[in-house]
C-alpha positions in Angstrom: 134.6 106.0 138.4 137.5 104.5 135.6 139.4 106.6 133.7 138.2 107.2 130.6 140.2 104.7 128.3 142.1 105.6 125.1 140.8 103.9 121.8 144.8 103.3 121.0 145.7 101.7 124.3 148.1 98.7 124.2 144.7 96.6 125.2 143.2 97.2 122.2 146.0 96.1 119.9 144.3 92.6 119.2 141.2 94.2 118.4 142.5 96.6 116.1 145.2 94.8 114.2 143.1 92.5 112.1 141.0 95.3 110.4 144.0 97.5 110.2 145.7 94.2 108.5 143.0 93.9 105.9 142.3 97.4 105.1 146.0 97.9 104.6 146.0 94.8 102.1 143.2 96.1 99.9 145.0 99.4 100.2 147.6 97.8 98.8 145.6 96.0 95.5 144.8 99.3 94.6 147.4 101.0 94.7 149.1 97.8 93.3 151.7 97.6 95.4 154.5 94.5 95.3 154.8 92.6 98.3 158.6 94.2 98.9 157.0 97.6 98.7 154.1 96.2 101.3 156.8 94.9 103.5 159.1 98.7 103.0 155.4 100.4 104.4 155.0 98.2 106.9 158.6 98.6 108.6 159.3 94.8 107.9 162.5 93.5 107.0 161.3 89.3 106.7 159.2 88.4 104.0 157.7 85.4 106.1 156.7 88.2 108.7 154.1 89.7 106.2 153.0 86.2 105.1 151.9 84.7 108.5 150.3 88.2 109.2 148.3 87.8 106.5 147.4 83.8 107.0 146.5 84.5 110.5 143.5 86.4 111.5 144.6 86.4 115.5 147.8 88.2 115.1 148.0 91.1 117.2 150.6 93.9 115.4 153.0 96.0 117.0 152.5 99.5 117.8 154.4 100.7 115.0 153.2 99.0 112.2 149.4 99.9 113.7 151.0 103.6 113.6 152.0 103.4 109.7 148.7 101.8 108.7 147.2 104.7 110.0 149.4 107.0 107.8 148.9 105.1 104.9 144.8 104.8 105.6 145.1 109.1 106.3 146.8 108.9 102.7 143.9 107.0 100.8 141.5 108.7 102.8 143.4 112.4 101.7 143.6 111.2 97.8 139.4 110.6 97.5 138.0 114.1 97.3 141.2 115.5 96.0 141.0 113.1 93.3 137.3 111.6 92.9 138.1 110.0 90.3 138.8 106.6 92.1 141.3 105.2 89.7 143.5 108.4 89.6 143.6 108.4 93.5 144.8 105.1 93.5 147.3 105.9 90.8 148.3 109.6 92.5 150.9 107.8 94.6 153.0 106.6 91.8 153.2 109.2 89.7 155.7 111.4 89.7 155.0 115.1 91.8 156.5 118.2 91.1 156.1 119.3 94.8 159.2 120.0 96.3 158.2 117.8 98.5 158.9 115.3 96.5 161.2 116.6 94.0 159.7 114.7 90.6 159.6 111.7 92.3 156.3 109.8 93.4 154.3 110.4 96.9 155.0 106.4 96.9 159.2 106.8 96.7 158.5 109.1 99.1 156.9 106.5 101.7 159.5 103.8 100.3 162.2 105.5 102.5 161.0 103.0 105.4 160.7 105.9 107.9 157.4 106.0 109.8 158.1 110.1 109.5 158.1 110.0 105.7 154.5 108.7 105.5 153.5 111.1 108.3 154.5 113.9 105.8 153.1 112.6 102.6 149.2 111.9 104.6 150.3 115.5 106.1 151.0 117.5 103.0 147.6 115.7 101.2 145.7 116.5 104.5 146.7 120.3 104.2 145.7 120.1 100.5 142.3 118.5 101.9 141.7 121.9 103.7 142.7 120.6 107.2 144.2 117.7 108.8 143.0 114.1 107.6 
């Protein structure tokens, strides 16, 4: 009998990062963000990086950047029944919070930092508002 297999296993990177690539991008329409800001999320430093990723459907991402999708899809995923209003979900992230979390400054500063940890908090603290983990 095989070992059960893990749905996140280095195998199924190639199978994963193309959906993940796409649902990040319309992610990204809604909540409007520049391609900079795309890039900060992503943990990418080259703007050609983000550009081929997006012009090639067979591009298998690394484990990191399949890690902050994740956050960022727990974050939209948080904001719809806390906010069913979808326009002010999509619009939560950029305005400014008086959490001290966030200090007055937006969920989206927040995430801008460029540390995978930072939008682990921000899909954390919605998912806690969400009654449980998201």
């Amino acid at each position: 009998m095989a070992p059960p297999t893990h749905p996140a296993t280095p195998l199924d990177r190639k199978a994963l990062s193309g959906p993940a690539l796409r649902t990040f991008c319309r992610i990204a329409a809604l909540w409007r963000l520049s391609e900079d800001e795309q890039r900060t999320l992503l943990g990418l430093t080259s703007r050609s990086t983000l550009r081929e990723w997006k012009r090639n459907p067979d591009m298998v991402l690394p484990k990191d950047t399949l890690e902050r999708i994740s956050c960022i899809l727990g974050v939209y995923k948080a904001l719809q029944p806390l906010l069913p209003d979808e326009k002010a979900a999509d619009a939560w992230v950029r305005r400014p919070n008086s959490a001290a979390l966030f200090a007055g400054h937006s969920a989206l500063d927040k995430m801008l930092s460029g540390k995978i940890a930072d939008l682990f908090i921000v899909r954390q603290y919605l998912g806690t508002h969400h009654g449980g983990w998201v």
